[in-house]
C-alpha positions, 0 to 999 in steps of 0.5 A, spaced: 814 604 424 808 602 422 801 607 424 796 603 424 795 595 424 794 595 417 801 597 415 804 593 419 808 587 416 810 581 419 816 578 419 815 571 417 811 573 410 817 572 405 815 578 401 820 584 402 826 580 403 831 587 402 827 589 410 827 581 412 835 579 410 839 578 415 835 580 421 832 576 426 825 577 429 824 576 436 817 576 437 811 574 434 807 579 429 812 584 430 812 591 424 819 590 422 824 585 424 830 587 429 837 587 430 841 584 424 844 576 424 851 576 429 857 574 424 859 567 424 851 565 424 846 566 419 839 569 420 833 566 414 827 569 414 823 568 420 829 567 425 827 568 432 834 569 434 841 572 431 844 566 433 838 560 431 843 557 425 851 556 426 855 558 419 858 551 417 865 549 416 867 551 409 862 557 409 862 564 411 857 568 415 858 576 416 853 579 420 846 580 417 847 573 413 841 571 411 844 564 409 852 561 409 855 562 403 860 557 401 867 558 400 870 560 393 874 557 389 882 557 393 878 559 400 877 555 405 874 555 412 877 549 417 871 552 423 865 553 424 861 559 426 866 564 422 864 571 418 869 569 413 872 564 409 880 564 409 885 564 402 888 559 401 897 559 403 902 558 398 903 551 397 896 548 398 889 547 394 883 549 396 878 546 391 871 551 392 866 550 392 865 550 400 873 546 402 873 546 408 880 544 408 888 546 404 890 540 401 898 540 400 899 541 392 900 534 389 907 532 386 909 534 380 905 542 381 906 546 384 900 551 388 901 559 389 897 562 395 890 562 392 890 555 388 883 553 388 881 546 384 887 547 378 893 546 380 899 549 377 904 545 372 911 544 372 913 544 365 916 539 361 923 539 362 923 538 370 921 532 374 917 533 381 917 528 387 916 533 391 910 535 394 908 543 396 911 548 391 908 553 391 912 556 384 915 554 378 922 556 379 922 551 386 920 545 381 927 541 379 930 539 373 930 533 370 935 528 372 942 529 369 943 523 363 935 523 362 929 526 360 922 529 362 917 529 357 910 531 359 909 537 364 907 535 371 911 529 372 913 527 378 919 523 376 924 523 368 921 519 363 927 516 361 935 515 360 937 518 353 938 515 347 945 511 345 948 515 341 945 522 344 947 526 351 941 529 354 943 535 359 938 538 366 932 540 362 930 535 356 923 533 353 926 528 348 930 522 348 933 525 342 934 532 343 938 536 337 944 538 337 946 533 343 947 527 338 955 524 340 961 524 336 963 518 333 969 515 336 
């Protein structure tokens, strides 16, 4: 606590931002700032009240914010006024920064809990129509009589060729050791 007018500091002035982060400073000219930002707000310096500035959807805001922190990569906030931002379910993405909502997981991906802006392949081999996985043994393999060349994709590449069987887990048209007996 200041002694003498001459220590004292104001709580607009910006130049001790560890004292100011955070608090509000309800009056005028006041020594020191007052209590800290309530959570799900955030408090920049010179905040009259702990509750001046709502935290933004896709943001957090724990108490004593100074400002609103966007979501990470693979967390998202749906709301406004929150102190945390919320992981990412299993068979979702969340692309960060700031997502304010969880995308389902594309076709052909698959998205464990946590998924942020790079979703997972399915590997070559399997073909994935189906929107939601949330891992690798959830993608499908390919179509019996066919293949699947590429990862990620959603449907098989095409039938085998004359001459070669293909069975559930194939990446060419012609795949060694498939190749059919003449008669």
């Amino acid at each position: 606590m200041a002694t003498d007018a001459a220590e004292c500091q104001v709580c607009e002035d910006d130049s001790d931002v560890d004292v100011l982060q955070g608090k509000k400073c309800p009056h005028r000219g006041m020594a020191e700032p007052g209590a800290l930002c309530q959570a799900g707000f955030y408090c920049p310096v010179g905040s009259i009240t702990d509750t001046e500035y709502g935290c933004p959807a896709g943001s957090a805001c724990p108490r004593g914010s100074r400002t609103h922190t966007p979501c990470a990569d693979g967390y998202y906030q749906p709301f406004e006024l929150q102190a945390a931002c919320l992981r990412c379910p299993a068979g979702r993405q969340c692309p960060g920064p700031g997502a304010t909502k969880a995308k389902v997981c594309e076709a052909g991906y698959y998205c464990p809990e946590g998924t942020g802006e790079v979703m997972r392949e399915c590997p070559a081999g399997y073909e994935s129509p189906i929107e939601g996985l949330i891992s690798e043994d959830q993608c499908p393999k390919c179509t019996f009589g066919k293949y699947c060349e590429n990862p990620a994709q959603e449907t098989y590449t095409s039938a085998c060729e004359a001459g070669y069987w293909c069975d559930d887990v194939e990446t060419t048209g012609t795949p060694e050791g498939h190749k059919c007996l003449p008669g």
